[in-house]
N, C-alpha and C positions, 0 to 999 in steps of 0.2 A: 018567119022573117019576110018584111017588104019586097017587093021588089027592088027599091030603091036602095035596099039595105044588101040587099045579094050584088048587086049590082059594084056598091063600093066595096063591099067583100073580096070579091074575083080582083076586080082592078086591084086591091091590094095587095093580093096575092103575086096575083103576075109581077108586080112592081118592084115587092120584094124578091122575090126572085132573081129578077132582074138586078137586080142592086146584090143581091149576093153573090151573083154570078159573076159579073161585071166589075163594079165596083171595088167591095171590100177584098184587100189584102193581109193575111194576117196568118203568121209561119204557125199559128196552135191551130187554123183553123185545116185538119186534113182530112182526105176522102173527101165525100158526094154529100154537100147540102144542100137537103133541098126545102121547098116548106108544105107545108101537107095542107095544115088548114090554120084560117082563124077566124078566133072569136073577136066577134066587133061588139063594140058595148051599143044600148041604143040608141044614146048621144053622138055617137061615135068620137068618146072624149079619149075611150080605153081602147085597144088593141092586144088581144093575148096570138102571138105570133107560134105558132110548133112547126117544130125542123125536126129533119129525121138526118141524122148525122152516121153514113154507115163508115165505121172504124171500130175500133174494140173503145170496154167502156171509159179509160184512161184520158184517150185522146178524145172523148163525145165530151168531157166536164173540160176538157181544155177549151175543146171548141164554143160552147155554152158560155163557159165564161170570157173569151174573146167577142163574144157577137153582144153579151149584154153590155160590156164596153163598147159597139158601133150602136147599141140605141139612138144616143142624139142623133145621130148622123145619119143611121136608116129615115127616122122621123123628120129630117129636115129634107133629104131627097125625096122622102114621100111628100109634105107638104108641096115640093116645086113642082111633080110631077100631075097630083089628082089636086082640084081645085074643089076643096071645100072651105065650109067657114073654120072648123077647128080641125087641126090636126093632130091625129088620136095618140096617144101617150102609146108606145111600143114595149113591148116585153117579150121577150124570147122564152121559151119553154119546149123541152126534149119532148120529141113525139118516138115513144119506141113501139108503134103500132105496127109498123113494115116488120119488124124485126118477130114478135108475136105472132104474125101471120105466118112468114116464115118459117117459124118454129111448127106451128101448128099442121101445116102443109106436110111438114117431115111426117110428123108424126103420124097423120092420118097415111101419107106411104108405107110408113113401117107396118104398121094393121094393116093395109091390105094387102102385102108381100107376105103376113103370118109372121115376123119378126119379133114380135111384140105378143 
């Protein structure tokens, strides 16, 4: 990746964030969102956004599908914020990477406490 391309990466990042923080209001959306990473297309026409949404898995498809309803509206405070010439089409998608690790973390404790 460019520099130029890392560079509107991070900014986007932050940005959403920000706007999820801030911003959006939305009673399915509950616990800690936050956004992990994304993928920037090389036009930057596409945006693949992943959020780690810690709650059990019930209320993470709530939340998912409340944020893929703020798309427009993420993509429109993005455009006001970072001044490019297109502003990239948004997509949200579930990162359960935190949660993996976590699990994994346990597990490598239990083996070394002899539990396992």
């Amino acid at each position: 990746m460019n520099n130029r391309a890392d560079r509107v990466r991070k900014t986007m990042l932050k940005e959403i964030g920000d706007i999820l923080l801030k911003d959006i209001r939305d009673s399915r959306i509950k616990g800690l969102v936050s956004v992990t990473d994304i993928e920037l297309a090389s036009d930057y026409s596409f945006a693949k956004v992943f959020v780690s949404v810690l709650v059990n898995d019930e209320d993470k498809q709530a939340a998912l599908e409340a944020l893929k309803e703020k798309e427009p509206y993420v993509r429109c405070e993005i455009g006001k914020r970072i001044r490019l010439r297109l502003t990239p089409k948004i997509e949200f998608h579930l990162d359960d990477s935190l949660e993996r690790g976590s699990r994994i973390s346990a597990l490598i404790d239990k083996i070394s406490k002899g539990e396992i």
